[in-house]
C-alpha positions as CSV (number, residue, x, y, z in Angstrom):
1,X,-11.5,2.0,-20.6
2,X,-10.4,0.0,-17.0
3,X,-13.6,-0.6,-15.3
4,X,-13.4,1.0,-12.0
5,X,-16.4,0.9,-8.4
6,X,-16.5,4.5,-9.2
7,X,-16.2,7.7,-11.9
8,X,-12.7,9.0,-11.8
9,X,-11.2,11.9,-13.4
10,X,-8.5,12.6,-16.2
11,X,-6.0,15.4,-15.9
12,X,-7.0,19.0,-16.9
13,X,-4.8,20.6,-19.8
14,X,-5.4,23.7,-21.1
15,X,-4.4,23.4,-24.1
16,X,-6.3,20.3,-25.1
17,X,-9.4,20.3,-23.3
18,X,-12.1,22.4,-24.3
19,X,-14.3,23.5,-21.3
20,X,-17.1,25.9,-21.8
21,X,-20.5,25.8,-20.4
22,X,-19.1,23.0,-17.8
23,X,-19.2,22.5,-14.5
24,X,-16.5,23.5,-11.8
25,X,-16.5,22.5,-8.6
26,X,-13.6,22.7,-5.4
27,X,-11.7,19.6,-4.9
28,X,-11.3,17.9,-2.0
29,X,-8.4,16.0,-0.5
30,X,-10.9,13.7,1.4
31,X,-11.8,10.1,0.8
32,X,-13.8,9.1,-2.0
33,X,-17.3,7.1,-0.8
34,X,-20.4,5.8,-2.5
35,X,-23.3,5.4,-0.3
36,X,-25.4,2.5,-1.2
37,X,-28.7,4.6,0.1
38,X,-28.2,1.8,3.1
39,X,-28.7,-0.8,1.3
40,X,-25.8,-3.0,3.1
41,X,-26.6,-1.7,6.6
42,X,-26.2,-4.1,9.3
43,X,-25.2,-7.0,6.5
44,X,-22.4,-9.2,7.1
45,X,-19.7,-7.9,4.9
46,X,-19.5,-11.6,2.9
47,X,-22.8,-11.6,1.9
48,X,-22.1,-8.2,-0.6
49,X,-21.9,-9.2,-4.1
50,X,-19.5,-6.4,-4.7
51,X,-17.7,-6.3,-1.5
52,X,-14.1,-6.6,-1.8
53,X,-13.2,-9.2,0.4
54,X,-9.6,-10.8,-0.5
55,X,-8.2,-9.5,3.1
56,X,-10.5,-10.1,5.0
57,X,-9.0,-13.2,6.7
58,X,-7.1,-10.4,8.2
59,X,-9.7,-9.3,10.5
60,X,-10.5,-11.6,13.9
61,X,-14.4,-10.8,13.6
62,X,-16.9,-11.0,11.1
63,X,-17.2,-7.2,8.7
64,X,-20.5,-5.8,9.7
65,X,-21.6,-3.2,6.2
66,X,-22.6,0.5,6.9
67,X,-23.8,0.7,3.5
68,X,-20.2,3.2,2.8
69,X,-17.8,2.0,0.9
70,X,-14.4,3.4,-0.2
71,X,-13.8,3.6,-4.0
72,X,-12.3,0.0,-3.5
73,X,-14.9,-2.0,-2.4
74,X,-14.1,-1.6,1.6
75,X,-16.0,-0.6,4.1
76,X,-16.1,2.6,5.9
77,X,-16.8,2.5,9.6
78,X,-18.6,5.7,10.2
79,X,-20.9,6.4,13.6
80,X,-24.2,5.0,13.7
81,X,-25.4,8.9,14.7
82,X,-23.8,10.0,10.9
83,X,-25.4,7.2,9.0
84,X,-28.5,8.1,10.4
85,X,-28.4,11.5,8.5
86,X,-28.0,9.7,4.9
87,X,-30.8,9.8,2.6
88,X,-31.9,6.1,1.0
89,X,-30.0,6.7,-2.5
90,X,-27.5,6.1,-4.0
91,X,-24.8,9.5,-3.3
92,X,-21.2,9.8,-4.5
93,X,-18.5,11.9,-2.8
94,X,-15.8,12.9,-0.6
95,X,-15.8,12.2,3.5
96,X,-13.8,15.3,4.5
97,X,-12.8,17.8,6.9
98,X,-10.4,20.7,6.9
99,X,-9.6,21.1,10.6
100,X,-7.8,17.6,11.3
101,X,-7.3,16.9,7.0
102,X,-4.0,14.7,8.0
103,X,-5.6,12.6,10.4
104,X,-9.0,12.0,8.1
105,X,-7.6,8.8,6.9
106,X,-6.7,7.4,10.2
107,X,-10.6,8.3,11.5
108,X,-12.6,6.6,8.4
109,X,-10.0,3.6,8.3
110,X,-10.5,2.4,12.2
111,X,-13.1,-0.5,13.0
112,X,-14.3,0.5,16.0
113,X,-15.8,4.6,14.8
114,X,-14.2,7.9,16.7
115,X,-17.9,9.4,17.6
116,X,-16.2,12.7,18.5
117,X,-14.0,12.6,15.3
118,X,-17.1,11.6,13.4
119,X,-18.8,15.0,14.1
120,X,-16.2,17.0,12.6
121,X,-16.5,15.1,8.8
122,X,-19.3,15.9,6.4
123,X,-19.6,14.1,3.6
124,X,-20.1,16.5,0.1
125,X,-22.1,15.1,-2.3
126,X,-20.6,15.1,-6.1
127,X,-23.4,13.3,-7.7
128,X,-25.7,10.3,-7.6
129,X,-25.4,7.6,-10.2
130,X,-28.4,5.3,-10.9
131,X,-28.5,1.4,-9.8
132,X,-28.0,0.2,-13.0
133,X,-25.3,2.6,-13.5
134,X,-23.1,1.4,-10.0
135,X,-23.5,-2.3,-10.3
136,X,-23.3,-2.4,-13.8
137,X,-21.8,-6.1,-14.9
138,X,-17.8,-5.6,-15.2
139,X,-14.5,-6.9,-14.3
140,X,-12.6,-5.0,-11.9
141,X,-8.8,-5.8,-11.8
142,X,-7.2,-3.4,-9.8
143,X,-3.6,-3.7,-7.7
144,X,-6.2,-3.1,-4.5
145,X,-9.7,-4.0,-5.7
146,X,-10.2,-6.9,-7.7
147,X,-14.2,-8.0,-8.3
148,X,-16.5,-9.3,-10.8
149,X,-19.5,-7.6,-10.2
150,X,-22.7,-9.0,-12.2
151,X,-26.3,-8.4,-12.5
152,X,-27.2,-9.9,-8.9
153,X,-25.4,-7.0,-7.4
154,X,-28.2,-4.9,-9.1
155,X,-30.8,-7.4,-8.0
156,X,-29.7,-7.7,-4.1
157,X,-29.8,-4.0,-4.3
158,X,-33.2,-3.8,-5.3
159,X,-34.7,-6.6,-3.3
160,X,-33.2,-4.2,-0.1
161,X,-34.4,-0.4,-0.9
162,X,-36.7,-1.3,-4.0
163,X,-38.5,1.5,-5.6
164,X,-38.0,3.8,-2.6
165,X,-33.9,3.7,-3.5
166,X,-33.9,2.5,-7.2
167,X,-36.8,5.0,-8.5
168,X,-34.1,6.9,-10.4
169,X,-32.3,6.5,-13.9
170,X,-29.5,7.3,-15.9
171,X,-29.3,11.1,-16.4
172,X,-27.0,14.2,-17.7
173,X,-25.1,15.7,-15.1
174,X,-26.9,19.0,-15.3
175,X,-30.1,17.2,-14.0
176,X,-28.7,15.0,-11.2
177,X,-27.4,17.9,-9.9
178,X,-30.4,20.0,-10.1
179,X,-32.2,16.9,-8.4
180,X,-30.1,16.7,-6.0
181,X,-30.2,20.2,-5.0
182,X,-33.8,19.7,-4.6
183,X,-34.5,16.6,-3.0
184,X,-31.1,16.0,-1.1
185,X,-32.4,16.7,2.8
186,X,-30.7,19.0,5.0
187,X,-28.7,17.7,7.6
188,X,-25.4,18.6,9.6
189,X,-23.0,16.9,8.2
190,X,-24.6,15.9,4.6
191,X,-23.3,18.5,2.1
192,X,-23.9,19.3,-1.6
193,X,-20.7,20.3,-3.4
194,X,-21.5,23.5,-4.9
195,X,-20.9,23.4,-9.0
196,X,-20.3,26.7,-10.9
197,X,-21.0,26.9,-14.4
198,X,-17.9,28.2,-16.8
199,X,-18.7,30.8,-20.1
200,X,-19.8,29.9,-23.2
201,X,-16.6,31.0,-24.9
202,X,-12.9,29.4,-24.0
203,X,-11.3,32.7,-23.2
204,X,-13.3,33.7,-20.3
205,X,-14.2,29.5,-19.6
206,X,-10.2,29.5,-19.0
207,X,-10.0,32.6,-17.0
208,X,-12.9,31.4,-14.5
209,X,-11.1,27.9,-14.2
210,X,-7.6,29.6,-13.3
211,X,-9.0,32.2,-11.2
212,X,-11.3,29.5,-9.1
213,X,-8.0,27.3,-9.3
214,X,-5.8,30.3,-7.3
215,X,-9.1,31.0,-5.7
216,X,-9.3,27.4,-3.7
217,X,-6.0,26.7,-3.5
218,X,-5.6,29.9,-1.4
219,X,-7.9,28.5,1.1
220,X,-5.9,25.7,1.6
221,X,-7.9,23.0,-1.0
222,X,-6.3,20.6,-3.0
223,X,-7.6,22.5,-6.8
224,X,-10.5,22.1,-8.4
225,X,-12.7,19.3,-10.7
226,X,-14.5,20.2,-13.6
227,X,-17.6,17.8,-15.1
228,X,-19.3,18.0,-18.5
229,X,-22.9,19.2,-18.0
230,X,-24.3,16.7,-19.9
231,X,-22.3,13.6,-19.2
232,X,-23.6,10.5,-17.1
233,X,-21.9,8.8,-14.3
234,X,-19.6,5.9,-15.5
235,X,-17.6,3.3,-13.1
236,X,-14.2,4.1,-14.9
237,X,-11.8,7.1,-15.5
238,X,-13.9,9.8,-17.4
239,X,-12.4,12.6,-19.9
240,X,-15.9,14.0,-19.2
241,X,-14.5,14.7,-15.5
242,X,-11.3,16.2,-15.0
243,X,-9.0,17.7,-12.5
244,X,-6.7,20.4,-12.1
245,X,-4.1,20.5,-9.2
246,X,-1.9,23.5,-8.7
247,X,2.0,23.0,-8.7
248,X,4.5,24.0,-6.1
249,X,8.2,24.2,-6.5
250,X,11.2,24.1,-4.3
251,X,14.7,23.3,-3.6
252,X,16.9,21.2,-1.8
253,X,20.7,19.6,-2.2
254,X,21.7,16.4,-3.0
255,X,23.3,14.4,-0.5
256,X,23.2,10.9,-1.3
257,X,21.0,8.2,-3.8
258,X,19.5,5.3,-3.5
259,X,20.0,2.4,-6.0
260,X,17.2,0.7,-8.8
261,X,15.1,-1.9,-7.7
262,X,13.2,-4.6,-9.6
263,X,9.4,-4.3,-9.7
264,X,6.2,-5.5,-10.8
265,X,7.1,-3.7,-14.2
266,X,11.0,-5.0,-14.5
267,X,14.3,-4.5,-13.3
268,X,14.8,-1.6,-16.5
269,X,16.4,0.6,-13.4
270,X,18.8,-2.2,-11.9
271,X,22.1,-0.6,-12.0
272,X,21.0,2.7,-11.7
273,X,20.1,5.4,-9.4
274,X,16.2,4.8,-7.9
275,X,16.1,7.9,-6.2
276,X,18.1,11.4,-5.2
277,X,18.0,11.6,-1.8
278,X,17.9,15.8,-0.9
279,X,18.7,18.0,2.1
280,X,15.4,19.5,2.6
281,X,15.7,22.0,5.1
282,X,17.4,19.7,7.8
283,X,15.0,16.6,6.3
284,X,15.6,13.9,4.1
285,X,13.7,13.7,1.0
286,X,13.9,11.4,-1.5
287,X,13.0,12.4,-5.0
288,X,11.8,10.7,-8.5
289,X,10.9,11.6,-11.8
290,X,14.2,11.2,-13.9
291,X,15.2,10.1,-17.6
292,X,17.1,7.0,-17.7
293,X,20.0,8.7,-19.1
294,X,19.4,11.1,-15.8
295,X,20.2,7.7,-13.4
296,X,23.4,7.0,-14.7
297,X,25.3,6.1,-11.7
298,X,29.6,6.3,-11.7
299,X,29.7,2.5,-10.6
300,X,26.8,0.7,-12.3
301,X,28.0,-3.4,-11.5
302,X,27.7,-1.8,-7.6
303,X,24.3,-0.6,-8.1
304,X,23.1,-3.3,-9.9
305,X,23.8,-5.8,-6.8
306,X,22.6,-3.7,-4.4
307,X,19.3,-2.9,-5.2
308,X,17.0,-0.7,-3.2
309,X,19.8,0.3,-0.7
310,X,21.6,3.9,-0.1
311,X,24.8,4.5,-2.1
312,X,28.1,4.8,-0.5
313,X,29.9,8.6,-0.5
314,X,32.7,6.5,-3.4
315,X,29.8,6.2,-5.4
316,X,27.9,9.1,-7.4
317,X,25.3,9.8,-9.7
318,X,26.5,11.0,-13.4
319,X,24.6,14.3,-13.8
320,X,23.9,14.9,-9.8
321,X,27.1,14.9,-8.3
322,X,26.2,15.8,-4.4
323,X,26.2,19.2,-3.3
324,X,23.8,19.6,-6.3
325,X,21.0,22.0,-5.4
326,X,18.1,20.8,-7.8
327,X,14.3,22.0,-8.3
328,X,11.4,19.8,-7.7
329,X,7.6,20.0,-8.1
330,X,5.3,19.1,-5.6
331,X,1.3,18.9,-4.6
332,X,0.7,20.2,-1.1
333,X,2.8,19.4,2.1
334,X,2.2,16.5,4.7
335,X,1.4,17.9,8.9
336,X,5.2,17.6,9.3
337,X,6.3,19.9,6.0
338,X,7.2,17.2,4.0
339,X,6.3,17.9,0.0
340,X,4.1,15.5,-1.3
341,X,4.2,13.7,-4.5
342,X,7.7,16.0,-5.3
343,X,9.3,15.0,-9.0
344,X,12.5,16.5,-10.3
345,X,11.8,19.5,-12.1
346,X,15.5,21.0,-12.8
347,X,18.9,21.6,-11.8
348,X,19.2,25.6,-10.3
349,X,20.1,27.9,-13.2
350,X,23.5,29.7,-12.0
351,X,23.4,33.4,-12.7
352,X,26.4,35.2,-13.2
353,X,27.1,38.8,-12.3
């Protein structure tokens, strides 16, 4: 298990995961947070034990904590006014807002807070993990968050909120929610993510999950997460937690490629096609997800020493000659239509009269 700062899920499958009596829940395309119960408040960013500081020669003045952080050890600079809301615990969950969902990132990312943007996030409250729990001694060694973080993390923490923020300990799921339901105060833009329990029995567990699934992703959410009722929080990727995404599909033709690169993992795709780039309606769209066989390209020794650049019309991919019209896969859209996170699926099946 890869230590992470926070719980993250597994993907959901059907067929291998059983799932009665847990917990589902909407998922949120937001941004993850862990509030430290304001622990860090007003603290020079350097003086964090589990801060994440390695850019931060970036910046031209000193990092001032709000006691959020992102799930990599950053911080989040929300409004004084919203902070103010936040109970002293520790709370996990999502900063998001449906009316302006594209430009969420852009708010919580900026320095100097929006205060009119601000009002129009909430944060929703998935759970709250104990002190011992979130600074729990571990290496994390991540391409964006890289921290050892060791018993005085757990100590500075408690020398700041003490027994006020550190009163609670290690529990099942089904109780931190339950506390948190009761003892979580009411505030404008402080929200507890409502958790529906499944059936006992896998039939009817798996009809609730797919109906909840069409449910949500009607309304425009991203799918749904589902938790194990009596699991604790854990910092690292969880088969206890899960999520389940619905899948779009669509088509566009192929128009040109882009060669294989070398990368962190290798240069296995030098010489080959890196991408299919697709006619999407008028837009360009460059598509992954391909077999090795798949990227055979007709003149390999070109590819090979031009890597990472667009193909010339003389030179063609093996299986997707262009004009190909192809199917692809894809979760949601971007503001401007564009498919995100689109893999090849298939070629279109012909039909014959």
């Amino acid at each position: 298990m890869k230590p992470e700062f926070v719980m993250l899920a597994h993907g959901y499958k059907p067929t291998k995961h059983p799932i009665p009596g847990w917990y589902v829940s909407v998922k949120l395309d937001g941004q993850r947070c862990i509030w430290d119960g304001g622990a860090s408040r007003g603290v020079p960013k350097n003086q964090i034990p589990w801060a994440n500081t390695a850019k931060d020669e970036r910046y031209k003045d000193e990092q001032i904590c709000t006691g959020l952080w992102s799930r990599y050890g950053n911080i989040i600079h929300a409004s004084d006014w919203f902070l103010d809301q936040l109970p002293p615990m520790l709370l996990d969950g999502e900063l998001y807002t449906r009316d302006f969902r594209q430009e969420l990132r852009k708010v919580i990312s900026t320095i100097v807070p929006d205060t009119t943007a601000w009002q129009r996030i909430c944060f929703y409250v998935i759970d709250s993990p104990s002190p011992k729990q979130l600074f729990s001694t571990r290496v994390i060694d991540g391409t964006q968050y890289k921290k050892v973080i060791r018993e005085s993390s757990l100590k500075w923490w408690l020398d700041r909120l003490g027994a006020v923020g550190g009163a609670r300990v290690a529990a099942r799921f089904c109780d931190t929610y339950a506390w948190l339901a009761h003892n979580l105060p009411f505030a404008p833009n402080l929200t507890l993510i409502d958790q529906i329990p499944l059936p006992g029995n896998t039939i009817d567990a798996k009809e609730k999950v797919e109906h909840l699934l069409d449910l949500y992703t009607d309304a425009g959410e991203e799918g749904i997460m589902l938790r194990h009722p009596t699991s604790h929080w854990v910092p690292y990727r969880s088969y206890n937690l899960l999520k389940y995404k619905k899948m779009d599909d669509d088509e566009g033709t192929v128009v040109g490629y882009t060669t294989g690169r070398e990368t962190a993992l290798g240069s296995k795709l030098r010489g080959m096609m890196g991408a299919l780039i697709l006619n999407y309606g008028g837009r360009r769209l460059e598509l992954s997800g391909f077999t090795e066989a798949e990227r055979q390209m007709s003149d390999p020794t070109w590819c090979a020493s031009h890597p990472g650049e667009e193909c010339p019309v003389d030179v063609s991919n093996v299986h997707f000659p262009r004009g190909t019209v192809v199917t692809f896969r894809y979760r949601g859209k971007s503001k401007d239509g564009i498919p995100q996170e689109a893999r090849y699926w298939r070629k279109r099946e012909e039909t014959t009269c």
